[in-house]
FIMAR-33684 format. One record per atom (N, C-alpha, C): residue number from 1; atom name; y, x, z. Coordinates in Angstrom, 3 decimals. Layout:
// residues N
<num:NUM | atomo:CA | y:Y | x:X | z:Z>
...
//
This chain:
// residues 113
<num:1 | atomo:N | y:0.133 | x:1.183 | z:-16.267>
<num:1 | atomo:CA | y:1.289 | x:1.821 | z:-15.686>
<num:1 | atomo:C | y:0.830 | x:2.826 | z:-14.640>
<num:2 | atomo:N | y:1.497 | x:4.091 | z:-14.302>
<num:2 | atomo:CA | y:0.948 | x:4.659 | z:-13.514>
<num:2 | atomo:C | y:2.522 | x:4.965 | z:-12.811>
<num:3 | atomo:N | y:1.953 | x:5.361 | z:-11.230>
<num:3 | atomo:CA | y:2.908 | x:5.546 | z:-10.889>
<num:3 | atomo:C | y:2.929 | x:6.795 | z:-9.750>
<num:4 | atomo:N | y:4.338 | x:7.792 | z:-10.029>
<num:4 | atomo:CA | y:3.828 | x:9.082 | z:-9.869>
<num:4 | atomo:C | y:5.308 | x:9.711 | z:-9.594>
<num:5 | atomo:N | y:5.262 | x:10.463 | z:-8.535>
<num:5 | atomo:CA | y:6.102 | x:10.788 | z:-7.876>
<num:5 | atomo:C | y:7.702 | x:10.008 | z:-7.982>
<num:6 | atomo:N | y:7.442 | x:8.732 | z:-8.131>
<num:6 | atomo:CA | y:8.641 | x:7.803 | z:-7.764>
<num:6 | atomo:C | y:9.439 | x:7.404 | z:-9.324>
<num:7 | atomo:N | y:8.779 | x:8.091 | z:-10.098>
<num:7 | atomo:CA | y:9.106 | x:7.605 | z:-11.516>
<num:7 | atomo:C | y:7.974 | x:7.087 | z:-12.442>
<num:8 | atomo:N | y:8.722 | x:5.594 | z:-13.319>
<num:8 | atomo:CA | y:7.873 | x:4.529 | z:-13.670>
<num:8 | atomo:C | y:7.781 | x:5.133 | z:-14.906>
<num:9 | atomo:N | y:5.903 | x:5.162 | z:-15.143>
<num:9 | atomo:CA | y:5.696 | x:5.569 | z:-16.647>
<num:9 | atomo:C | y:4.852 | x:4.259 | z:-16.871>
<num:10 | atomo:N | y:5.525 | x:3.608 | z:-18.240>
<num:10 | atomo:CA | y:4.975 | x:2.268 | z:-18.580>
<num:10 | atomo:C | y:4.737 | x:2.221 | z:-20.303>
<num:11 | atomo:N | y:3.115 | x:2.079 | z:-19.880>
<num:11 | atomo:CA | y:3.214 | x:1.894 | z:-21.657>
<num:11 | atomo:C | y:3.346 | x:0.636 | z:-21.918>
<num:12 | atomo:N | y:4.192 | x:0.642 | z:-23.051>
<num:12 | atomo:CA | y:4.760 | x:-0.551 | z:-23.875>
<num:12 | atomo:C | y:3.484 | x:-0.999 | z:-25.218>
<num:13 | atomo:N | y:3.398 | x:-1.927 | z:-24.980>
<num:13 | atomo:CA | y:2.367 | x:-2.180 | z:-26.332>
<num:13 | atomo:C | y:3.259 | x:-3.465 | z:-26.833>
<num:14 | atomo:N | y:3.195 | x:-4.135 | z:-28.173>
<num:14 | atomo:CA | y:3.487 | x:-5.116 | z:-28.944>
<num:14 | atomo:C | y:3.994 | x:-6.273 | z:-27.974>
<num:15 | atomo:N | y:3.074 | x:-6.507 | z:-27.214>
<num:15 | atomo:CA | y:3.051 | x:-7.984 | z:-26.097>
<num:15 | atomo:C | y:3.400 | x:-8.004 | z:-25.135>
<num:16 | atomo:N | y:3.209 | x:-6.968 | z:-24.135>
<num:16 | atomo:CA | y:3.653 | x:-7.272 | z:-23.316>
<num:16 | atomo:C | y:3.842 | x:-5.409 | z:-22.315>
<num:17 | atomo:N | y:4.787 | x:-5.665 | z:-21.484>
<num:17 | atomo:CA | y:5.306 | x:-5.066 | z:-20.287>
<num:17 | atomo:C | y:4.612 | x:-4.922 | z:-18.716>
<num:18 | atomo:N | y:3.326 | x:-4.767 | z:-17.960>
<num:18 | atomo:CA | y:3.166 | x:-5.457 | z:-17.060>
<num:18 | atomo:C | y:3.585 | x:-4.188 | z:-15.801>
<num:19 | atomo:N | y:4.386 | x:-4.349 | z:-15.151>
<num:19 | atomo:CA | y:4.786 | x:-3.646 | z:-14.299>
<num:19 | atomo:C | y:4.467 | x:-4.015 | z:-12.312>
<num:20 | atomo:N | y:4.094 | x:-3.241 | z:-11.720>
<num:20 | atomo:CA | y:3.757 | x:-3.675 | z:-10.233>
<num:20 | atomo:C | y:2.768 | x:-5.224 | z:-10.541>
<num:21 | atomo:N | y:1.858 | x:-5.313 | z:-11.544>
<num:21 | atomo:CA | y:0.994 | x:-6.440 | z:-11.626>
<num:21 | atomo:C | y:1.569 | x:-7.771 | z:-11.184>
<num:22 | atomo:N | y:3.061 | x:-7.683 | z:-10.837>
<num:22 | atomo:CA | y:3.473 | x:-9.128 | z:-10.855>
<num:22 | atomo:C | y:4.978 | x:-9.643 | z:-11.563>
<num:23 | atomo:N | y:4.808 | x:-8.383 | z:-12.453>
<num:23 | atomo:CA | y:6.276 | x:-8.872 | z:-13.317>
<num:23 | atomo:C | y:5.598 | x:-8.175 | z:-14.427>
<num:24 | atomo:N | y:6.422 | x:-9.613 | z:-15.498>
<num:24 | atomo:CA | y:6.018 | x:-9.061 | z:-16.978>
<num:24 | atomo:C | y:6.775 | x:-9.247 | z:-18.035>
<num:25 | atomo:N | y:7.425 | x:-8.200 | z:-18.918>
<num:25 | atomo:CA | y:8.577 | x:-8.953 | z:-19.944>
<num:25 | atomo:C | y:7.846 | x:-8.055 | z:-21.192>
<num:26 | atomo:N | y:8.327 | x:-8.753 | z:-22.276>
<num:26 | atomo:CA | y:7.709 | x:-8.732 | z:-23.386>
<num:26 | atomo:C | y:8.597 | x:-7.895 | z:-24.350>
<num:27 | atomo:N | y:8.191 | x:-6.734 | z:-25.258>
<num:27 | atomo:CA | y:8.522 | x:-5.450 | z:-25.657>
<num:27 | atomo:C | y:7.859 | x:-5.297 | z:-26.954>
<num:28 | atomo:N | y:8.854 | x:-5.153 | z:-27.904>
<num:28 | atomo:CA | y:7.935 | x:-4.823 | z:-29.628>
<num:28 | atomo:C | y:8.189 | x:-3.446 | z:-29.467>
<num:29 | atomo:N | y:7.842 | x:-2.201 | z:-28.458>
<num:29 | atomo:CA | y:7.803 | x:-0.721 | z:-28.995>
<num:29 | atomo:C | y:6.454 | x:-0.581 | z:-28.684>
<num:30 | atomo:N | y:6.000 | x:0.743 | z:-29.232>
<num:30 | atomo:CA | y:4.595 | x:1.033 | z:-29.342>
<num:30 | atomo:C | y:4.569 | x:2.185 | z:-28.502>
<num:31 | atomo:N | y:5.072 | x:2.690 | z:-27.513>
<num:31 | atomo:CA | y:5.303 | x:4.274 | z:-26.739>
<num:31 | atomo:C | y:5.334 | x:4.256 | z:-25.509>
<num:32 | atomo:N | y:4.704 | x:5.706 | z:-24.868>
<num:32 | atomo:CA | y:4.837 | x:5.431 | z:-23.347>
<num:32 | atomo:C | y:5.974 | x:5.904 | z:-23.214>
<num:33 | atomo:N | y:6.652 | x:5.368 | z:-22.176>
<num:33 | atomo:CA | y:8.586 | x:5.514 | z:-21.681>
<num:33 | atomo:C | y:8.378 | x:5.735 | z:-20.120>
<num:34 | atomo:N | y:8.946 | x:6.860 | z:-20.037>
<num:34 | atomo:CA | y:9.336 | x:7.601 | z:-18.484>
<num:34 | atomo:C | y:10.611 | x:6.767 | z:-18.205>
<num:35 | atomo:N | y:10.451 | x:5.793 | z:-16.953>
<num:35 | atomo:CA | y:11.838 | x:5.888 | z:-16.733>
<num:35 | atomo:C | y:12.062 | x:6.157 | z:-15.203>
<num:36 | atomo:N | y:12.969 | x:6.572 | z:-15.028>
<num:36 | atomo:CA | y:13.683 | x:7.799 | z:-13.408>
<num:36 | atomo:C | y:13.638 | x:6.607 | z:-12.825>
<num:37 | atomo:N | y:13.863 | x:5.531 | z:-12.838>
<num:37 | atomo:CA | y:14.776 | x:4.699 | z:-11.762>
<num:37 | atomo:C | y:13.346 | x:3.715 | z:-11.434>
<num:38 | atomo:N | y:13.279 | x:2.790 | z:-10.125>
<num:38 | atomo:CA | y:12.766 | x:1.748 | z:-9.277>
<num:38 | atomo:C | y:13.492 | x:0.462 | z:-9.846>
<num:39 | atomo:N | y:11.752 | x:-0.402 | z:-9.661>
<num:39 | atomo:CA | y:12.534 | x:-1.703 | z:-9.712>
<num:39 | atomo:C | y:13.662 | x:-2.428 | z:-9.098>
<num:40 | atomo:N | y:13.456 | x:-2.328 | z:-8.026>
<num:40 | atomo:CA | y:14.767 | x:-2.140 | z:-6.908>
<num:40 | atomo:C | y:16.230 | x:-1.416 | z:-7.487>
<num:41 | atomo:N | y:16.283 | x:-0.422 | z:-7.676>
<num:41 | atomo:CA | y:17.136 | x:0.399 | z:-8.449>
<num:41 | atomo:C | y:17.867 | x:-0.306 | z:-9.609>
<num:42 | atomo:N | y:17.105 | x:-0.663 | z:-10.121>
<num:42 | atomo:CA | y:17.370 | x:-1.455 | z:-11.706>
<num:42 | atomo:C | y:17.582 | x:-2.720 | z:-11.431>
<num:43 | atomo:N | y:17.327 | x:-3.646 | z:-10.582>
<num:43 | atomo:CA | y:17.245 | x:-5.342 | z:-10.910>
<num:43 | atomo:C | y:18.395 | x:-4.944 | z:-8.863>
<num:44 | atomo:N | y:18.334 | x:-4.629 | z:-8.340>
<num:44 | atomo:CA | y:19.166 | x:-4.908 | z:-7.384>
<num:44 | atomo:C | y:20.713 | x:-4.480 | z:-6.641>
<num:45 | atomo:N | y:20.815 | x:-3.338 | z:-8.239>
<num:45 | atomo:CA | y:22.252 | x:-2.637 | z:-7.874>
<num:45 | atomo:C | y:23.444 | x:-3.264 | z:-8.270>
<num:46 | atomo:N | y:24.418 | x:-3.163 | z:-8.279>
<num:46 | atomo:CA | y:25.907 | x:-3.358 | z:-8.637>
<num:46 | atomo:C | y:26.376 | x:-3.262 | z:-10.453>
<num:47 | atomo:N | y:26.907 | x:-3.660 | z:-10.907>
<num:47 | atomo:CA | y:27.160 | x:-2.897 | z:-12.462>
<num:47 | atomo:C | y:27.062 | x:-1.758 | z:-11.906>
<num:48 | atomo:N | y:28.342 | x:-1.471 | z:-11.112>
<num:48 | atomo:CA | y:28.951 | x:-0.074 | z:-11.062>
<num:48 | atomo:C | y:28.046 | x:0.855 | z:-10.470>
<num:49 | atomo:N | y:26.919 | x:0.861 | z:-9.365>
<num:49 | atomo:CA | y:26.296 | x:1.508 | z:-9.139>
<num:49 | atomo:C | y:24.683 | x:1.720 | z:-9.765>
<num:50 | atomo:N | y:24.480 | x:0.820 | z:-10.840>
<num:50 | atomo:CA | y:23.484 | x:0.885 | z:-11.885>
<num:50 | atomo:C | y:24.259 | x:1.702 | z:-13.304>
<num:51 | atomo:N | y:25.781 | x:2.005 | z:-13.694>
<num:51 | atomo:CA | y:25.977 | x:2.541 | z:-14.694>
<num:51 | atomo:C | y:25.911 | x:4.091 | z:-14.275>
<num:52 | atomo:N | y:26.086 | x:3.740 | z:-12.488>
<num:52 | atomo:CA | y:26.436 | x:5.378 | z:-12.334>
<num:52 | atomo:C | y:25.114 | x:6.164 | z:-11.919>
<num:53 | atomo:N | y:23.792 | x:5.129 | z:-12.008>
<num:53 | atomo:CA | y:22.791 | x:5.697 | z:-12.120>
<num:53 | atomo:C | y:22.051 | x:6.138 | z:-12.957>
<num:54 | atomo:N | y:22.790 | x:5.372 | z:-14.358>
<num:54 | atomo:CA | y:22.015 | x:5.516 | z:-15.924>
<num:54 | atomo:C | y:22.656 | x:6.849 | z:-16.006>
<num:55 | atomo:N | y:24.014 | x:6.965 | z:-15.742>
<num:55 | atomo:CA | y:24.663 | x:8.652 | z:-16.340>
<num:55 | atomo:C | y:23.965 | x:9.447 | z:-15.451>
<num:56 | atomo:N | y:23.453 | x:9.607 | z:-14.510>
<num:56 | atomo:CA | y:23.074 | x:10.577 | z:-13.751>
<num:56 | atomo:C | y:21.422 | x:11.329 | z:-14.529>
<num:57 | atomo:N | y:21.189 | x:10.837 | z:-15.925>
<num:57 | atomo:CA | y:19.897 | x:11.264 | z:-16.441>
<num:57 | atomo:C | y:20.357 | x:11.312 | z:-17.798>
<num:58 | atomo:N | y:19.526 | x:11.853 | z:-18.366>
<num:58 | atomo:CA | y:19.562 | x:12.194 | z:-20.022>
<num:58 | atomo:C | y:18.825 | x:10.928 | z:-20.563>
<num:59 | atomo:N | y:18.906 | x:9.763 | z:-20.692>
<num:59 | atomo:CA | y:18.070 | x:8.849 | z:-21.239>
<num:59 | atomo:C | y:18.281 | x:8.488 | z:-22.907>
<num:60 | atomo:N | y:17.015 | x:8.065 | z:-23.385>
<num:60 | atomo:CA | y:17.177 | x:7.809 | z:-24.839>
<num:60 | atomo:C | y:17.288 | x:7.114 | z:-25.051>
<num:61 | atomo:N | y:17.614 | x:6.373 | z:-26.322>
<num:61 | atomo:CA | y:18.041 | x:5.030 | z:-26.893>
<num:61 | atomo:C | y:16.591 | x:4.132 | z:-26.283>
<num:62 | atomo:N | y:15.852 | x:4.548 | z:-25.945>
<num:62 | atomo:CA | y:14.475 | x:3.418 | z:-26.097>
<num:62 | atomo:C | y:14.003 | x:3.460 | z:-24.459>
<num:63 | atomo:N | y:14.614 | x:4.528 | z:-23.884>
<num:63 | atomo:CA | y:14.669 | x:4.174 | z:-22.061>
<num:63 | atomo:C | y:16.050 | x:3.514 | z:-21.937>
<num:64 | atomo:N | y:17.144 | x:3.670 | z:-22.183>
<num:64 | atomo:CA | y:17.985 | x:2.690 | z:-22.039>
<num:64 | atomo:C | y:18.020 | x:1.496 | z:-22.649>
<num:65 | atomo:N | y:17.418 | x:0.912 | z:-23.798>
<num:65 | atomo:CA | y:17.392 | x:-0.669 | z:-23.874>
<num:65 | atomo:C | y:16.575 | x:-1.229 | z:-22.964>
<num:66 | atomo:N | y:15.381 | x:-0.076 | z:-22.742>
<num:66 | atomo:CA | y:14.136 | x:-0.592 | z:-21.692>
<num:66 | atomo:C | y:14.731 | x:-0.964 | z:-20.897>
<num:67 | atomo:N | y:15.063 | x:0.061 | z:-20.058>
<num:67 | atomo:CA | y:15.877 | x:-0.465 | z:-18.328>
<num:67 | atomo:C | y:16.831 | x:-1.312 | z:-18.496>
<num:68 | atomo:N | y:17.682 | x:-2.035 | z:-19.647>
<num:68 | atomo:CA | y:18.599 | x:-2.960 | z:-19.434>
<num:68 | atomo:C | y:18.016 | x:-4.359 | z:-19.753>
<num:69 | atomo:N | y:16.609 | x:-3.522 | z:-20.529>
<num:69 | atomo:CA | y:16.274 | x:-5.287 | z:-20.473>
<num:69 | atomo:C | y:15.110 | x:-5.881 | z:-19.580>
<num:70 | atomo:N | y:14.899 | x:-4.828 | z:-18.632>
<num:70 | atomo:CA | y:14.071 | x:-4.717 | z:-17.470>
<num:70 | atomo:C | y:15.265 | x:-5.602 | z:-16.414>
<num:71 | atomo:N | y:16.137 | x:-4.900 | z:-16.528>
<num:71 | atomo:CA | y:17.764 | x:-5.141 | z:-15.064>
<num:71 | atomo:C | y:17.886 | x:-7.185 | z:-15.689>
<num:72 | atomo:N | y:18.098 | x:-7.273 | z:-17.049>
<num:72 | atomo:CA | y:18.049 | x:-8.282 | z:-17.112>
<num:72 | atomo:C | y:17.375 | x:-9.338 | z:-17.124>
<num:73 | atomo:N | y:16.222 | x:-9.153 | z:-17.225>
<num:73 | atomo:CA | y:15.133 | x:-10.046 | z:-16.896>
<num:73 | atomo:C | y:14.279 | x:-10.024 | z:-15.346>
<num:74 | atomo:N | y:14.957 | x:-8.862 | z:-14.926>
<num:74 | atomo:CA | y:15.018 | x:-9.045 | z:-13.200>
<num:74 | atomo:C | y:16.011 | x:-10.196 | z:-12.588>
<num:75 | atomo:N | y:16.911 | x:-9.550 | z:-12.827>
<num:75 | atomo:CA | y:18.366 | x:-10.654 | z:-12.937>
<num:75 | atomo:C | y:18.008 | x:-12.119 | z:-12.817>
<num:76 | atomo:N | y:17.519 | x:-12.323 | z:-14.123>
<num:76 | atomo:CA | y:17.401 | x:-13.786 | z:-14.681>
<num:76 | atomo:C | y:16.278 | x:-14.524 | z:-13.735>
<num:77 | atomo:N | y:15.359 | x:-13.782 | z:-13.928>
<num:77 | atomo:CA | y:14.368 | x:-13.969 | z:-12.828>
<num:77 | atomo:C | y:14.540 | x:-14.396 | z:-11.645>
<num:78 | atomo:N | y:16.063 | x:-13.393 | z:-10.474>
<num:78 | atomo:CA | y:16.364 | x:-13.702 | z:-9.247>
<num:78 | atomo:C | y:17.402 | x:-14.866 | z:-9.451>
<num:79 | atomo:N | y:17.882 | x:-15.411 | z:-10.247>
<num:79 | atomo:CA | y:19.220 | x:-16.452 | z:-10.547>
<num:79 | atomo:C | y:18.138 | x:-17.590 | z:-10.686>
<num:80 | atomo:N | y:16.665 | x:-17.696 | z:-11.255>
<num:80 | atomo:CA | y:15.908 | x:-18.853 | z:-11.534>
<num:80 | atomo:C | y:15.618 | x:-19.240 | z:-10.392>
<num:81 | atomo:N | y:15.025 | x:-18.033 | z:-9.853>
<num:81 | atomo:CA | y:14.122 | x:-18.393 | z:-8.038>
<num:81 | atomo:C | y:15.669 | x:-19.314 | z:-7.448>
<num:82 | atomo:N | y:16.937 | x:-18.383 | z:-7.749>
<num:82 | atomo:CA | y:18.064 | x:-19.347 | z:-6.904>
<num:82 | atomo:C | y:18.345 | x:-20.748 | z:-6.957>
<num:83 | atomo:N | y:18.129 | x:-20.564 | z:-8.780>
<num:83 | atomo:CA | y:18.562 | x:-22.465 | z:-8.962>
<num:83 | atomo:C | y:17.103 | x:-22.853 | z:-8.333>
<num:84 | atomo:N | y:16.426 | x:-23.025 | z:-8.522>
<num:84 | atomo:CA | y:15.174 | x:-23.672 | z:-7.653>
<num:84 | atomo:C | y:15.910 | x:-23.872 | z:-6.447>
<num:85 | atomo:N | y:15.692 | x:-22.963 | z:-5.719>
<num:85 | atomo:CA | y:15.761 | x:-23.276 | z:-3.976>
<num:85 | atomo:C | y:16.918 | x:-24.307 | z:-3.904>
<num:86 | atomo:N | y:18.032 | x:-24.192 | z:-4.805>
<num:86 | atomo:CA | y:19.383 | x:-25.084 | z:-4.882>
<num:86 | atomo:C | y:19.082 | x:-26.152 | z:-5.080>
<num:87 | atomo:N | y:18.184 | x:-26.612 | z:-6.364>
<num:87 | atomo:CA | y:17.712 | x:-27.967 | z:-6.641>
<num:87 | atomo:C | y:17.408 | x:-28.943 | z:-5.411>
<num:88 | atomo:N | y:15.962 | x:-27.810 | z:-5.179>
<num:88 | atomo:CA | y:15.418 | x:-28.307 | z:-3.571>
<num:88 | atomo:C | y:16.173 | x:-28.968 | z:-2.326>
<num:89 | atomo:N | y:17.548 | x:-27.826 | z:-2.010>
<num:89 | atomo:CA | y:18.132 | x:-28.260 | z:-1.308>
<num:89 | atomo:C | y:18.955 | x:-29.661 | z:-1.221>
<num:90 | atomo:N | y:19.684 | x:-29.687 | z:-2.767>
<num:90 | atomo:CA | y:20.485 | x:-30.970 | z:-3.381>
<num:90 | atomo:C | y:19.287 | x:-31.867 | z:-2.740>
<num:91 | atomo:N | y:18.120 | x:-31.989 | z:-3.621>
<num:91 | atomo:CA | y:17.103 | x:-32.909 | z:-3.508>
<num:91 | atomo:C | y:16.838 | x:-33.477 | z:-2.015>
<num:92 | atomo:N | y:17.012 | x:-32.306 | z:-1.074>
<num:92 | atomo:CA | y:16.661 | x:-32.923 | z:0.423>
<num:92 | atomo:C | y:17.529 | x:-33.145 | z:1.207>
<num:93 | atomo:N | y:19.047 | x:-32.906 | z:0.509>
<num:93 | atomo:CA | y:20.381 | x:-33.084 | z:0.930>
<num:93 | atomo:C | y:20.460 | x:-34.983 | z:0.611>
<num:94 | atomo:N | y:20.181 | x:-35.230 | z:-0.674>
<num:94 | atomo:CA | y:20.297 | x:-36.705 | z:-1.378>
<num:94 | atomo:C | y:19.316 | x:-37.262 | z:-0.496>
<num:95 | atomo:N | y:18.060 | x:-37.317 | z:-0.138>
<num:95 | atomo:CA | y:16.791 | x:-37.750 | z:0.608>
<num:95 | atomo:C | y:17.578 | x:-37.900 | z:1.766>
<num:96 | atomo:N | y:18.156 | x:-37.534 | z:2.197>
<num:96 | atomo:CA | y:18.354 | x:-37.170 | z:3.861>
<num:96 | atomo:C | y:19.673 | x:-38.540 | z:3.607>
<num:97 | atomo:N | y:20.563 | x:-38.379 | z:2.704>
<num:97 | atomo:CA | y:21.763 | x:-39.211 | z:3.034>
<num:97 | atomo:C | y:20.896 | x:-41.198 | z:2.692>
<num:98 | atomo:N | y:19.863 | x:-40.411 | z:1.400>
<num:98 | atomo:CA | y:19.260 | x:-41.949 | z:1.278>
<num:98 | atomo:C | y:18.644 | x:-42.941 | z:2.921>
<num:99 | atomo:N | y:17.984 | x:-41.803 | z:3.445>
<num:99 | atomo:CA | y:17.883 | x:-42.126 | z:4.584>
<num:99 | atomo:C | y:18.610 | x:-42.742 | z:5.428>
<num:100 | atomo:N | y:19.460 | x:-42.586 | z:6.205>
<num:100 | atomo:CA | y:20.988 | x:-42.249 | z:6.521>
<num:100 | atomo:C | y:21.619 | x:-44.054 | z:6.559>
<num:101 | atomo:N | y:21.821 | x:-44.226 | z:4.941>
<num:101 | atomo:CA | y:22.221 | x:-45.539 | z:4.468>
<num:101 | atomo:C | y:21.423 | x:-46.474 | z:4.528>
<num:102 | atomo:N | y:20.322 | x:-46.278 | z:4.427>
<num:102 | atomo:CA | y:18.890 | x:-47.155 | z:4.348>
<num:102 | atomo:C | y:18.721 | x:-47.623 | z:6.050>
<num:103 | atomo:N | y:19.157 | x:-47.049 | z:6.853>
<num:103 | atomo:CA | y:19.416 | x:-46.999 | z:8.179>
<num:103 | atomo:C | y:20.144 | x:-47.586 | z:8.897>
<num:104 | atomo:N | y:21.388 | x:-47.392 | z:8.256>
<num:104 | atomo:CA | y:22.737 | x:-47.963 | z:8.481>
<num:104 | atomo:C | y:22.613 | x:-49.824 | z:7.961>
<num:105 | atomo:N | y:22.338 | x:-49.759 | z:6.896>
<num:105 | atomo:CA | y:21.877 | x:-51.207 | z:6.265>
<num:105 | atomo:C | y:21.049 | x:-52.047 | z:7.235>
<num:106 | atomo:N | y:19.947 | x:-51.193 | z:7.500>
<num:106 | atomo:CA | y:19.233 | x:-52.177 | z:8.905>
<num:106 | atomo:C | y:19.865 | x:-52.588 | z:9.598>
<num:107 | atomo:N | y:20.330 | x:-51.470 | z:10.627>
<num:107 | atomo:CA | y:21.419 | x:-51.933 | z:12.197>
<num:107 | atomo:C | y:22.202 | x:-52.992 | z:11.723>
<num:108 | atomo:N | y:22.727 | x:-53.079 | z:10.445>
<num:108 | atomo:CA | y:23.832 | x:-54.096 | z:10.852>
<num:108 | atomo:C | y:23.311 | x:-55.367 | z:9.709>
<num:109 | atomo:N | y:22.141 | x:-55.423 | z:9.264>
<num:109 | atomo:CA | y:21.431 | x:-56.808 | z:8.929>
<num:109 | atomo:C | y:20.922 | x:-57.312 | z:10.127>
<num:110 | atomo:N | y:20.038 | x:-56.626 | z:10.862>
<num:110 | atomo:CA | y:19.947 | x:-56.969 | z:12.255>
<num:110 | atomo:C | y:21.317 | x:-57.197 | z:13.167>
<num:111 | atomo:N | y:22.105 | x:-56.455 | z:13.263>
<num:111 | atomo:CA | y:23.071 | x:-57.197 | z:14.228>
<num:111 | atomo:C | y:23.667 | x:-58.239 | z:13.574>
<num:112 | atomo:N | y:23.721 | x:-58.548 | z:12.634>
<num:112 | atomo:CA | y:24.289 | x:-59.917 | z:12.200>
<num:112 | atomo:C | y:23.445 | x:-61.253 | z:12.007>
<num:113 | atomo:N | y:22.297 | x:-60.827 | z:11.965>
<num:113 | atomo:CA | y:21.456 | x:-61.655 | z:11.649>
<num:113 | atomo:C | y:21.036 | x:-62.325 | z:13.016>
//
């Protein structure tokens, strides 16, 4: 990938996509594809302000599936990192109440006892 005056030129081979060396989605075209827009641009805008960035260029059938399936596997990507951290939280939310009861059970085996 090279990157050059603020627009992403990425060659696509059979396997794989590798973009900024830490994102990678997988692509059956064989061509290098100019595309105008930032990762940022693409995986962090609005519908409405990502459709009104696709019209603002002449793009071809094979830069626009690119960038939508770039936006969506950004997407999917930031919704995974979310359920994680959510899990985590549930997980140390449940830990914390196990605690809590496990606690409560003492004080009052001891005060009765």
């Amino acid at each position: 990938m090279f990157h050059i005056c603020n627009e992403l030129f990425i060659v696509v081979t059979r396997v794989c996509v590798c973009m900024l060396l830490r994102w990678c989605c997988c692509v059956t075209v064989g061509v290098i594809v100019q595309i105008p827009l930032t990762m940022d641009e693409m995986i962090d805008s609005t519908v409405e302000q990502f459709n009104e960035l696709l019209s603002k260029y002449q793009l071809s059938d094979a830069q626009n599936q690119l960038i939508r399936d770039i936006r969506r596997r950004g997407k999917n990507k930031l919704a995974a990192q979310n359920c994680r951290k959510r899990k985590l939280e549930v997980i140390q939310t449940v830990e914390d109440e196990v605690r809590q009861t496990s606690h409560l059970i003492d004080i009052r085996v001891l005060s009765v006892g």
